[in-house]
C-alpha positions as a Markdown table, in Angstrom:
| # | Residue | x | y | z |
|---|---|---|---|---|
| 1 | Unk | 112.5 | 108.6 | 111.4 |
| 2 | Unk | 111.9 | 106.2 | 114.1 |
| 3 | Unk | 114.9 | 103.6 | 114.2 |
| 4 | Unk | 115.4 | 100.4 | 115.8 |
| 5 | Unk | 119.3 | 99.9 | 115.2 |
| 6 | Unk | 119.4 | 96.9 | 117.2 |
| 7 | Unk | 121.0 | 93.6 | 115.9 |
| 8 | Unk | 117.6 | 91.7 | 115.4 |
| 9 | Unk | 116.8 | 88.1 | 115.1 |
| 10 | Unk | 116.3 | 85.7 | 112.2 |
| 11 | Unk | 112.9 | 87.1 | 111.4 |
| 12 | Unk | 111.6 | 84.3 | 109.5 |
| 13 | Unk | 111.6 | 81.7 | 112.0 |
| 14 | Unk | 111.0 | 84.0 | 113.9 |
| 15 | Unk | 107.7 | 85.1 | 112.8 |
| 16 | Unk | 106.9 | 81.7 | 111.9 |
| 17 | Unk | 106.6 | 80.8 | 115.5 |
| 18 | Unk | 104.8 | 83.7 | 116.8 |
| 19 | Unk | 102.2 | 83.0 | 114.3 |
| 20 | Unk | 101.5 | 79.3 | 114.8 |
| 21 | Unk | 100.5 | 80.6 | 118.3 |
| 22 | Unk | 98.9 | 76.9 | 120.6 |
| 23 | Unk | 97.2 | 74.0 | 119.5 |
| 24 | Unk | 93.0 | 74.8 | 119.0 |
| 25 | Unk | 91.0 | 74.0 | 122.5 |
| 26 | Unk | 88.3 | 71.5 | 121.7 |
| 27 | Unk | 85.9 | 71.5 | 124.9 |
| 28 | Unk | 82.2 | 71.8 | 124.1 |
| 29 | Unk | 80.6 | 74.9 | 123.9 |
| 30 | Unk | 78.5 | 73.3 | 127.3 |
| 31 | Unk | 82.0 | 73.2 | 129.4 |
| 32 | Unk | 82.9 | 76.9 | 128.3 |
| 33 | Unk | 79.7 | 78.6 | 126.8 |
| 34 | Unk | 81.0 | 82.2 | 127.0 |
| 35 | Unk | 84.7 | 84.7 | 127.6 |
| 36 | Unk | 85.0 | 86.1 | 131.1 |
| 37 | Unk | 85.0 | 90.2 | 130.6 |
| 38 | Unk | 88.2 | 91.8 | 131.3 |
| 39 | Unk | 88.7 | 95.0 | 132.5 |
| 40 | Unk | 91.8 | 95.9 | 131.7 |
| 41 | Unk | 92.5 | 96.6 | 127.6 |
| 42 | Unk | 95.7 | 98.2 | 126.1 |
| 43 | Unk | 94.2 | 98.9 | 123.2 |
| 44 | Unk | 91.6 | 101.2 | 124.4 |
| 45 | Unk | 92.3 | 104.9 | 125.4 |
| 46 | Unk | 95.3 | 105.1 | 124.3 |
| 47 | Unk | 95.4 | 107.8 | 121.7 |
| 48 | Unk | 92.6 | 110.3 | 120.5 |
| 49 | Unk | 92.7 | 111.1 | 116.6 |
| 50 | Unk | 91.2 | 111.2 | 113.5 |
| 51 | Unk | 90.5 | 107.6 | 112.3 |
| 52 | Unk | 89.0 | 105.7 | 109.1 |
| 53 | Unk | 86.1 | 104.0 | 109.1 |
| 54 | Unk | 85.3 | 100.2 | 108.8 |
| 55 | Unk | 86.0 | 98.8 | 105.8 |
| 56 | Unk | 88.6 | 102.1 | 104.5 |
| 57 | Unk | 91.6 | 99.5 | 104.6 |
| 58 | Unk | 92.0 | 95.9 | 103.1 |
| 59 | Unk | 93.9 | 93.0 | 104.3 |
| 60 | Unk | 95.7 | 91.1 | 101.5 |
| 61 | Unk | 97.8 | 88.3 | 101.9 |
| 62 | Unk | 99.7 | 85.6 | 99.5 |
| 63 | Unk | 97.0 | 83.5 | 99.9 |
| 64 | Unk | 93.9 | 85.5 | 100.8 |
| 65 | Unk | 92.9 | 88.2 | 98.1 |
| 66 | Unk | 89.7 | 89.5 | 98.1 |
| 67 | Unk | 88.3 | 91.6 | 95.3 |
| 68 | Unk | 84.2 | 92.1 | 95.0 |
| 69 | Unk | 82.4 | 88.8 | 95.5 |
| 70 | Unk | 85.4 | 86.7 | 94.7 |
| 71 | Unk | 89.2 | 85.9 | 95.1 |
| 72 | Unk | 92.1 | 86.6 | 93.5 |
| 73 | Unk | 95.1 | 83.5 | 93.9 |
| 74 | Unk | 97.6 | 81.7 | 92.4 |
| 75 | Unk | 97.6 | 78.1 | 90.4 |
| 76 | Unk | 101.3 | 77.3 | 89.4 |
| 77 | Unk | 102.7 | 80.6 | 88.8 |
| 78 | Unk | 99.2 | 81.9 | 87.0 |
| 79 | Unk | 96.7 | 84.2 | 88.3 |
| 80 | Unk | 93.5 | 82.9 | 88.8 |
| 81 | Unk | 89.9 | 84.8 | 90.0 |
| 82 | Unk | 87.1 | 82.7 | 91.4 |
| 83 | Unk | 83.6 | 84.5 | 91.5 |
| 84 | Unk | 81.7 | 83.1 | 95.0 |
| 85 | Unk | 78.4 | 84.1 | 93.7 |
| 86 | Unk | 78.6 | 80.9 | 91.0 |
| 87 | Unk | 81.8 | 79.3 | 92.1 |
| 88 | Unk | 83.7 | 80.1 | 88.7 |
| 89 | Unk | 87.0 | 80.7 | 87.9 |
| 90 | Unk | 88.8 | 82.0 | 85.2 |
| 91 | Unk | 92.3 | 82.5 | 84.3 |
| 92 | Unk | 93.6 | 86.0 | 84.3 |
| 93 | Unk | 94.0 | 85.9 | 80.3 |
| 94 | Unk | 91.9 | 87.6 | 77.5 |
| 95 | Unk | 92.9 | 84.9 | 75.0 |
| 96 | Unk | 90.1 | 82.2 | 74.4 |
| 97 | Unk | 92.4 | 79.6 | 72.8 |
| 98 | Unk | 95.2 | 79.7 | 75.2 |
| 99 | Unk | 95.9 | 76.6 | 76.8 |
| 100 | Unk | 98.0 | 78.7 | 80.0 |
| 101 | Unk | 100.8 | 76.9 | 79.9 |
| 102 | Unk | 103.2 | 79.1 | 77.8 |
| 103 | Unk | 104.5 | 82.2 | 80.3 |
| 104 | Unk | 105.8 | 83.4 | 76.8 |
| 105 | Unk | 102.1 | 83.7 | 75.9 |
| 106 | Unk | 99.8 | 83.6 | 78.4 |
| 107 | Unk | 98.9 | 86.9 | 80.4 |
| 108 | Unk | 98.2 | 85.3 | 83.5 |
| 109 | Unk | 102.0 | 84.6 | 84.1 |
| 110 | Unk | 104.3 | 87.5 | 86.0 |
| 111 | Unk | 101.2 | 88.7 | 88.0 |
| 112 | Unk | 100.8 | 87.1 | 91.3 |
| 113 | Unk | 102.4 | 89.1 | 93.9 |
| 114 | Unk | 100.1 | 91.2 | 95.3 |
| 115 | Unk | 98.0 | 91.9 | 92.3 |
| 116 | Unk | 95.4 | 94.9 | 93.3 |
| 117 | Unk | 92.5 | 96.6 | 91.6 |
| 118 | Unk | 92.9 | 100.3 | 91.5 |
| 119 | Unk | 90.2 | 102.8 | 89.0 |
| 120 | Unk | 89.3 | 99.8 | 87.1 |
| 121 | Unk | 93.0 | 98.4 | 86.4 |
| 122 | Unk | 94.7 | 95.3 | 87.7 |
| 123 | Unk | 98.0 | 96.3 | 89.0 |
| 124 | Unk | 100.6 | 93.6 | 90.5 |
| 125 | Unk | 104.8 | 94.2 | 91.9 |
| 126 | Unk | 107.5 | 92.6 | 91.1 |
| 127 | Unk | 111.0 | 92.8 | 93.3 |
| 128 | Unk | 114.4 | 92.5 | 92.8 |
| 129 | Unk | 118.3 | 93.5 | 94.3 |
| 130 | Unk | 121.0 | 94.4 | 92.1 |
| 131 | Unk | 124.3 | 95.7 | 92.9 |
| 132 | Unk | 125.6 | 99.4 | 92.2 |
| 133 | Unk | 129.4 | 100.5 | 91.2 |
| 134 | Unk | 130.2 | 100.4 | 94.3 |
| 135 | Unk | 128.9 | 96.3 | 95.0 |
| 136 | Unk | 126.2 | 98.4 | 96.8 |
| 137 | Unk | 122.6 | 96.5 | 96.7 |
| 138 | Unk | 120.1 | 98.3 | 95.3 |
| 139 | Unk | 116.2 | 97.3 | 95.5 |
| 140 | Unk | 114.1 | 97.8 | 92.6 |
| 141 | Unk | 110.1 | 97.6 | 92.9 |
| 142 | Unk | 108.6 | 97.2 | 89.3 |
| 143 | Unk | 104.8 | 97.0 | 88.8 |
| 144 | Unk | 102.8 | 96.0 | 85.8 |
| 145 | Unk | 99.3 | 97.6 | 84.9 |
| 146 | Unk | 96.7 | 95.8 | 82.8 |
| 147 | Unk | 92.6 | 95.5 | 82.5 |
| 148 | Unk | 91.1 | 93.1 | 85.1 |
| 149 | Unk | 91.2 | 90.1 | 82.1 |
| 150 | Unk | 95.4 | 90.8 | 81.8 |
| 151 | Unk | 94.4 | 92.6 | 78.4 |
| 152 | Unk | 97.0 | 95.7 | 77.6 |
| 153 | Unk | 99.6 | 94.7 | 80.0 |
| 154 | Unk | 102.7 | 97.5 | 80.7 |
| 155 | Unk | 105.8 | 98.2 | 82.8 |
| 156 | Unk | 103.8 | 100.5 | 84.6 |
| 157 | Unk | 106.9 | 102.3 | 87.3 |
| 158 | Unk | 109.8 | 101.0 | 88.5 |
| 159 | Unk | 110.8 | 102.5 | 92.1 |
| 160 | Unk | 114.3 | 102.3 | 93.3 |
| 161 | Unk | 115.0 | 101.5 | 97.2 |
| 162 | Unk | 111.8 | 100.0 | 97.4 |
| 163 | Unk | 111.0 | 95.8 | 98.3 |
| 164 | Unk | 108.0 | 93.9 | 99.2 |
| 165 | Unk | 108.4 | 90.5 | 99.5 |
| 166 | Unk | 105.7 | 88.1 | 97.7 |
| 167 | Unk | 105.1 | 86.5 | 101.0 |
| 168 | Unk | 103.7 | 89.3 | 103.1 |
| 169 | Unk | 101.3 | 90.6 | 104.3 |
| 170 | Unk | 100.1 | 94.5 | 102.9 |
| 171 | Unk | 96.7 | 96.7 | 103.3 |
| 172 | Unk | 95.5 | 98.5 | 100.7 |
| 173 | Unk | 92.9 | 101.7 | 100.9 |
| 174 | Unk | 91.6 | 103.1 | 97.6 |
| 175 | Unk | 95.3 | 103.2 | 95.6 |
| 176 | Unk | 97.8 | 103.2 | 98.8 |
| 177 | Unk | 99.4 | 99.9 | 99.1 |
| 178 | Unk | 101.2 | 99.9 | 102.5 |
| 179 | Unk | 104.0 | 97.5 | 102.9 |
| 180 | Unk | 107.1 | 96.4 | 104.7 |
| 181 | Unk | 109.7 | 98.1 | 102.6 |
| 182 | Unk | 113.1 | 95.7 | 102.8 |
| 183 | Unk | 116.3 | 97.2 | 102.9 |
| 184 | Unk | 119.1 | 94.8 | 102.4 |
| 185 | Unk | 122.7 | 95.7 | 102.8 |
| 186 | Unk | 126.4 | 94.4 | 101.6 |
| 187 | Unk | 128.6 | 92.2 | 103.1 |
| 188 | Unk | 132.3 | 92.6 | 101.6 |
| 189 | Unk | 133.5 | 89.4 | 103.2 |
| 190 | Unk | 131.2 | 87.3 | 101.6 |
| 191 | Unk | 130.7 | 89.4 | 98.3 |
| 192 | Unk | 126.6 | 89.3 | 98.9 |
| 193 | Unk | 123.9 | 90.8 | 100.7 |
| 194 | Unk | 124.9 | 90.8 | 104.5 |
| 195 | Unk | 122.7 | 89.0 | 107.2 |
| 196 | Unk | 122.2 | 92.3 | 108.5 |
| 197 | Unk | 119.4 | 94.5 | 107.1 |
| 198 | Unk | 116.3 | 96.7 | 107.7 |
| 199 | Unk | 113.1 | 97.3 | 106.8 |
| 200 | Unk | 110.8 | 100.6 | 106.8 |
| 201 | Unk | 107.2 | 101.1 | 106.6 |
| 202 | Unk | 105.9 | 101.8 | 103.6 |
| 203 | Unk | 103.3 | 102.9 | 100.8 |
| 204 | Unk | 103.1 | 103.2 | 96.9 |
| 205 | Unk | 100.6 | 105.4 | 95.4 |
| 206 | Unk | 99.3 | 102.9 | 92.3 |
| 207 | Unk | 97.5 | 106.3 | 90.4 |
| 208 | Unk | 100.4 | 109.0 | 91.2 |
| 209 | Unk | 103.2 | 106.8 | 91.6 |
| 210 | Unk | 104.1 | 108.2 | 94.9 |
| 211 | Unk | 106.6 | 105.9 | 97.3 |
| 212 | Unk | 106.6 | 106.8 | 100.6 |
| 213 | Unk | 108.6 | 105.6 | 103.7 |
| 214 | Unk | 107.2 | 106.2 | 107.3 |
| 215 | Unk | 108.8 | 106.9 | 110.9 |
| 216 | Unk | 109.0 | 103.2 | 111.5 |
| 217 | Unk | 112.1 | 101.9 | 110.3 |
| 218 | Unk | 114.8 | 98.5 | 112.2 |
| 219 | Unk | 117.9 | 97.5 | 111.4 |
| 220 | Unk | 120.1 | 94.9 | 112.2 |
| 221 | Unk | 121.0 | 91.3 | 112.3 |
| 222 | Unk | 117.7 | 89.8 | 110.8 |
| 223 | Unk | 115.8 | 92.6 | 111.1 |
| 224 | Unk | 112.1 | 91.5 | 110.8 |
| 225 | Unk | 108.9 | 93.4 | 110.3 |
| 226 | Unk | 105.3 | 92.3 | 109.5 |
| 227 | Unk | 102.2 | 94.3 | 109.0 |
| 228 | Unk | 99.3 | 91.9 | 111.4 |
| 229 | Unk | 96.3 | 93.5 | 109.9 |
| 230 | Unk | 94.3 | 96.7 | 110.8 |
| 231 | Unk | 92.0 | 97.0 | 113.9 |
| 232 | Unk | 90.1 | 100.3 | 114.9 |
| 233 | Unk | 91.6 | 102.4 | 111.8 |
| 234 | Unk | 95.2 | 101.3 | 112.7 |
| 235 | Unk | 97.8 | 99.1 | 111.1 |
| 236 | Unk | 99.3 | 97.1 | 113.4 |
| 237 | Unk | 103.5 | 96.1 | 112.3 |
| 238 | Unk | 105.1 | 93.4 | 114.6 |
| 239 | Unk | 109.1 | 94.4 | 114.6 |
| 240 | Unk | 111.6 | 92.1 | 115.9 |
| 241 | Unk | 115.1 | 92.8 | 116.7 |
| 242 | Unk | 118.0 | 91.2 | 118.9 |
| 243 | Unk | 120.8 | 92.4 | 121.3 |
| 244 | Unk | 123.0 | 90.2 | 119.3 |
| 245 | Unk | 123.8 | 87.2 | 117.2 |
| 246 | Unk | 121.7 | 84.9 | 119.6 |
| 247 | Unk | 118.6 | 85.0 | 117.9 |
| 248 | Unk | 117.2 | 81.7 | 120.2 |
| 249 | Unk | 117.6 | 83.8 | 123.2 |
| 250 | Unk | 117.5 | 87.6 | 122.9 |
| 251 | Unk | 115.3 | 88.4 | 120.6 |
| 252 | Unk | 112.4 | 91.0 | 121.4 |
| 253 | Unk | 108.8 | 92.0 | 119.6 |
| 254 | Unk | 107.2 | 95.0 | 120.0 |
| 255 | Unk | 103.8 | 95.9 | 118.3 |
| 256 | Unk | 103.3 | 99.5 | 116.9 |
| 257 | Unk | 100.0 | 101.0 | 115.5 |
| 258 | Unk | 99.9 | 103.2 | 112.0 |
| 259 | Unk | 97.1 | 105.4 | 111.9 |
| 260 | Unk | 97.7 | 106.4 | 107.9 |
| 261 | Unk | 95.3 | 109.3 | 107.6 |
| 262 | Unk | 97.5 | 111.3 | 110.3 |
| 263 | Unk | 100.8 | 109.1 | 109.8 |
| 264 | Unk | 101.2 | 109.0 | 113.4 |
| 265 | Unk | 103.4 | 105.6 | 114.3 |
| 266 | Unk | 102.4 | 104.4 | 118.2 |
| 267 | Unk | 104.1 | 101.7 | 120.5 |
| 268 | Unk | 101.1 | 99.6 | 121.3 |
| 269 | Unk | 100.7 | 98.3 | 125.0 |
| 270 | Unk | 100.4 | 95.1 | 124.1 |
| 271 | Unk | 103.0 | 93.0 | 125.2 |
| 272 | Unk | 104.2 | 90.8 | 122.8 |
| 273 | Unk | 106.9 | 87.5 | 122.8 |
| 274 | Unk | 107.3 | 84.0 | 121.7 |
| 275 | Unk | 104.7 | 83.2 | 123.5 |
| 276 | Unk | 102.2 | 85.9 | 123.3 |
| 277 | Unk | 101.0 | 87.5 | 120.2 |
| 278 | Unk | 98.5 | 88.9 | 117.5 |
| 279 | Unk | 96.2 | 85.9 | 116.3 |
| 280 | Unk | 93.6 | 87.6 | 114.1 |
| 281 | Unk | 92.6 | 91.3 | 113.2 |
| 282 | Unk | 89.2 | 93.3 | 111.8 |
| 283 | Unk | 88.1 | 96.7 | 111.6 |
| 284 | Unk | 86.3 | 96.1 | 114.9 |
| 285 | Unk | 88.4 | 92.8 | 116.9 |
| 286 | Unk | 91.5 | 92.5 | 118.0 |
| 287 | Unk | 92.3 | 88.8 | 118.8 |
| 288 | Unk | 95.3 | 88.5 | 121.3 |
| 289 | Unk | 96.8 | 84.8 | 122.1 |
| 290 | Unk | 98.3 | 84.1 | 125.4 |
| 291 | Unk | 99.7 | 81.4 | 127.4 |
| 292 | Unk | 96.5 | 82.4 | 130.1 |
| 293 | Unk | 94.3 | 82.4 | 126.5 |
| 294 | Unk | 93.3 | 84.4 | 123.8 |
| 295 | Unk | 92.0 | 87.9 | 124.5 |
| 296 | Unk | 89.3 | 89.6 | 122.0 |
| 297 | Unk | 89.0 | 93.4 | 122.4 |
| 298 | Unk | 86.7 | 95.4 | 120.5 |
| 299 | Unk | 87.5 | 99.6 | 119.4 |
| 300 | Unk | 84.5 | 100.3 | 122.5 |
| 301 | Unk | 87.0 | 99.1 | 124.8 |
| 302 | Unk | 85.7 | 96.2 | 126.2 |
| 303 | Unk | 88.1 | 93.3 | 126.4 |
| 304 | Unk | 87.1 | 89.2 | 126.7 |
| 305 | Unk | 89.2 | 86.8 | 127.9 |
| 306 | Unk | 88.8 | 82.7 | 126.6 |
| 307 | Unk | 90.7 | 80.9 | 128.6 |
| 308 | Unk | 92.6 | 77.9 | 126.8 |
| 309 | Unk | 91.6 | 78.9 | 123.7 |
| 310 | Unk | 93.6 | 79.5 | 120.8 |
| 311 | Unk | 92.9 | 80.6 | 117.2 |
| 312 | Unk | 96.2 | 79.7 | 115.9 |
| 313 | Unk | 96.3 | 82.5 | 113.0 |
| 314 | Unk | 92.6 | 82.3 | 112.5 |
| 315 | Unk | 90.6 | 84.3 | 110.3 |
| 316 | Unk | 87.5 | 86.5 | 111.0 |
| 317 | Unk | 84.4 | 86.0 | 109.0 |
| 318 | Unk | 81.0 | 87.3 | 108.8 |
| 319 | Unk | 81.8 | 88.3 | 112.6 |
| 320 | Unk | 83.0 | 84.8 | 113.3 |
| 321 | Unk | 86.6 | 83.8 | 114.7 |
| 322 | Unk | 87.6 | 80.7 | 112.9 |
| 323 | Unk | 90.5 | 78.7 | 114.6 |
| 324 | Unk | 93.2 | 77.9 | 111.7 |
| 325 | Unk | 93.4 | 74.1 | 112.1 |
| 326 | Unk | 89.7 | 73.5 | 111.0 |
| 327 | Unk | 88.3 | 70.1 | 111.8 |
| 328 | Unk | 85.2 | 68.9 | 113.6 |
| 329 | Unk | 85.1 | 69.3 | 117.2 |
| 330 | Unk | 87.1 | 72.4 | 116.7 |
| 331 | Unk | 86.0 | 75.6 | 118.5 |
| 332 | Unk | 84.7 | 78.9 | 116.7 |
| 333 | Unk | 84.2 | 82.2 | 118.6 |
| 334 | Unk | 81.0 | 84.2 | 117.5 |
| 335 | Unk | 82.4 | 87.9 | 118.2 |
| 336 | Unk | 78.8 | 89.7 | 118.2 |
| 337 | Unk | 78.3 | 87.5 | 121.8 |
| 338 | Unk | 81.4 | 86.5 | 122.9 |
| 339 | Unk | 80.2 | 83.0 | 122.8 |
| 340 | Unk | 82.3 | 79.6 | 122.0 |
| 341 | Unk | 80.7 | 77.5 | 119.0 |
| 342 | Unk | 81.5 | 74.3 | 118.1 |
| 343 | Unk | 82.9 | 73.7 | 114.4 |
| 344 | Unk | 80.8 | 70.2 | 112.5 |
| 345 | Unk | 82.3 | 70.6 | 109.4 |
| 346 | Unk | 84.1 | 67.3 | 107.7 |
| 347 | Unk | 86.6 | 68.5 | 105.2 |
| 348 | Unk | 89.4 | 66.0 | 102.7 |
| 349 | Unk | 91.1 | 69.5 | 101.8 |
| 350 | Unk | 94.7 | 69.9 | 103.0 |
| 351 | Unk | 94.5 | 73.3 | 105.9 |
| 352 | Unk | 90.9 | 73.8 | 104.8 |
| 353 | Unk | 90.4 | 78.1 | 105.6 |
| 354 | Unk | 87.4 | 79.6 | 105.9 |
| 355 | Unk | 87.7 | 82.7 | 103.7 |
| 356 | Unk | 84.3 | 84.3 | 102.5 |
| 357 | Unk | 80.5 | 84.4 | 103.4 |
| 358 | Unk | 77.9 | 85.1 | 101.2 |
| 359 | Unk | 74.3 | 83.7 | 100.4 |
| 360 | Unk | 74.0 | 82.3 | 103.7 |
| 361 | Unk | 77.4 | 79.9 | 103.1 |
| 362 | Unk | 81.1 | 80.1 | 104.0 |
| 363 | Unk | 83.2 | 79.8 | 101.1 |
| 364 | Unk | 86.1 | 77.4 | 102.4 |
| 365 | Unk | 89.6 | 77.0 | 100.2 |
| 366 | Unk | 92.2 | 74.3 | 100.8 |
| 367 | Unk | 94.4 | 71.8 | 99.1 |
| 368 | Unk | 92.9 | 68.9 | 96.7 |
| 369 | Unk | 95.4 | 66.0 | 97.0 |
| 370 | Unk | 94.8 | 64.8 | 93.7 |
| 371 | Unk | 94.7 | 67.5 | 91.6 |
| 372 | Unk | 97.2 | 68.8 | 94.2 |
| 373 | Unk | 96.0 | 73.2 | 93.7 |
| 374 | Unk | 94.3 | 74.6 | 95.2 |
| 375 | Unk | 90.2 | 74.6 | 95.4 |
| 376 | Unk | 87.6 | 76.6 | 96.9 |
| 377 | Unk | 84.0 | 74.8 | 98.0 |
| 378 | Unk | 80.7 | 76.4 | 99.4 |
| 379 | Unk | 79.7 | 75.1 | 102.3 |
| 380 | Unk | 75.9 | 76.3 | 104.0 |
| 381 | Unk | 76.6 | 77.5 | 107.4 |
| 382 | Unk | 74.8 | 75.5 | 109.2 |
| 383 | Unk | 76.9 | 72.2 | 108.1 |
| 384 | Unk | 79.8 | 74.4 | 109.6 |
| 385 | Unk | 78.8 | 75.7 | 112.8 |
| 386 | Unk | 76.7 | 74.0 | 115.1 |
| 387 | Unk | 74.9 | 76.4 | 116.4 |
């Protein structure tokens, strides 16, 4: 298996950093109407095998969790799905006179992390470390399996030496879930888990039960890793590690690519530090944020460079790149021609995020600060981009 046993850095912060990437450039679409073509794309070339199509492989993240024309997400510990077509949303519970407040009775409790629709059943995980005989940790993965209202839930599998963390990031394709598989160890001066660690790449089967762990594995002080997103029928895992205890100075990031049909695990060319990273990823873009500005390269191999331009952790709908901070006088980036648009759209919601398009709108979800939860809003797309 491909190691890293390298004392890493404090991943969280870490990662944090890398993903906040530089402030949104707000020039006018007049000043920079277009990218500059780049010749030169790491991403292109680089190996030659068998590959998924668009679309195989879904994105989910703790906040964005697509399923059909609607979104699965949480409200206070409770599973929620909102339907885009009419803007509805429902409780995960089959019970008509439950008020969804009682965990003890209410199905919609004990099913947010990661919850995932595979042949017509809602499956979701649960994690947790517990100690051996010999003070060893041991991870447990349990998952639950209901109908898509929470109706008939059950302890589905539990899978030792397996962890996903609520907070990640995992890709899903047909019943695969890969994840980034924690691996915690013991520290016998402090009589807990040790601030040294791993993690492994990693899948679980949700129809055979099948747990599998990949050639992609770190260990050490804060070991980190963090699946990006999938571009060109790859899965690309940011892995972090350190020389030593100094995580503020000597802490490196390197970016492999997963192909999962031929489980081949490849160091990707791009280079990748505190300063440079992954912004946003599709089936077809690639969005790369530098100090010089953001790269977008596409699976033909053609690269474009904005320069000053940063998506932050933006997302990519309906072939548009969103910047994260969206405001008016914000810039979007319409992929199809590489061209700089400017955003128009007023919002009141707290880190208002474009997530869906359909029926000619952009659905956009954010925080209400008086009914402080989350809400969702259609918006048409012409009172969002000015095009």
């Amino acid at each position: 298996m491909r190691k890293l046993f390298i004392k890493a850095a404090a991943f969280g912060l870490a990662a944090a950093m890398l993903l906040s990437g530089c402030s949104t450039n707000e020039q006018s679409k007049e000043d920079s109407p277009a990218g500059t073509i780049d010749e030169s794309n790491p991403t292109a070339g680089t190996i030659d095998e068998e590959k998924a199509p668009a679309g195989t492989y879904k994105v989910q993240t703790s906040y964005v969790n697509i399923y059909g024309d609607g979104m699965f997400y949480e409200s206070q510990m409770r599973l929620k799905y909102i339907d885009f077509t009419n803007m509805n949303d429902v409780f995960v519970c089959p019970y008509p006179n439950c008020t969804h407040t009682d965990p003890s009775v209410c199905a919609a409790y004990g099913i947010t992390i990661h919850p995932t629709v595979a042949d017509g059943y809602l499956y979701s995980f649960n994690s947790e470390i517990t100690f051996d005989r010999n003070s060893e940790p041991v991870t447990v993965l349990s998952v639950t399996k209901s109908g898509l209202d929470g109706t008939n839930r059950e302890n589905y599998d539990e899978v030792e030496n397996a962890y996903m963390n609520s907070l990640s990031t995992v890709v899903t394709s047909d019943s695969a879930v890969y994840f980034a598989n924690y691996k915690p160890q013991f520290d016998e001066m402090s009589g807990s888990t040790s601030n040294v660690y791993g993690y492994s790449l990693a899948s679980y089967d949700l129809l055979t039960k099948e747990f599998k762990e990949y050639d992609l594995e770190v260990e050490g002080y804060g070991a980190g890793m963090s699946i990006m997103g999938v571009f060109d029928g790859e899965i690309y895992v940011l892995v972090s590690v350190s020389e030593d205890e100094n995580v503020t100075e000597n802490t490196s990031h390197t970016l492999y690519r997963f192909n999962p049909l031929t489980e081949s695990v490849n160091e990707s060319d791009i280079e990748i530090d505190m300063s440079r990273t992954i912004a946003a990823a599709s089936d077809d873009y690639l969005v790369y944020s530098t100090p010089e500005g953001t790269y977008v390269y596409t699976k033909d191999g053609s690269s474009t460079l904005f320069e000053e331009f940063s998506p932050s952790y933006g997302p990519i709908v309906n072939g548009i790149l969103f910047p994260s901070l969206l405001k008016n006088g914000a810039q979007a980036v319409d992929l199809s021609t590489m061209e700089l648009i400017p955003v128009c759209l007023e919002s009141s919601l707290i880190n208002p995020t474009i997530v869906y398009y359909i029926d000619g709108s952009y659905v956009m979800q954010g925080i209400d600060t008086e009914q402080n939860e989350m809400v969702f809003t259609k918006v048409p797309q012409d009172e969002v981009l000015n095009n």
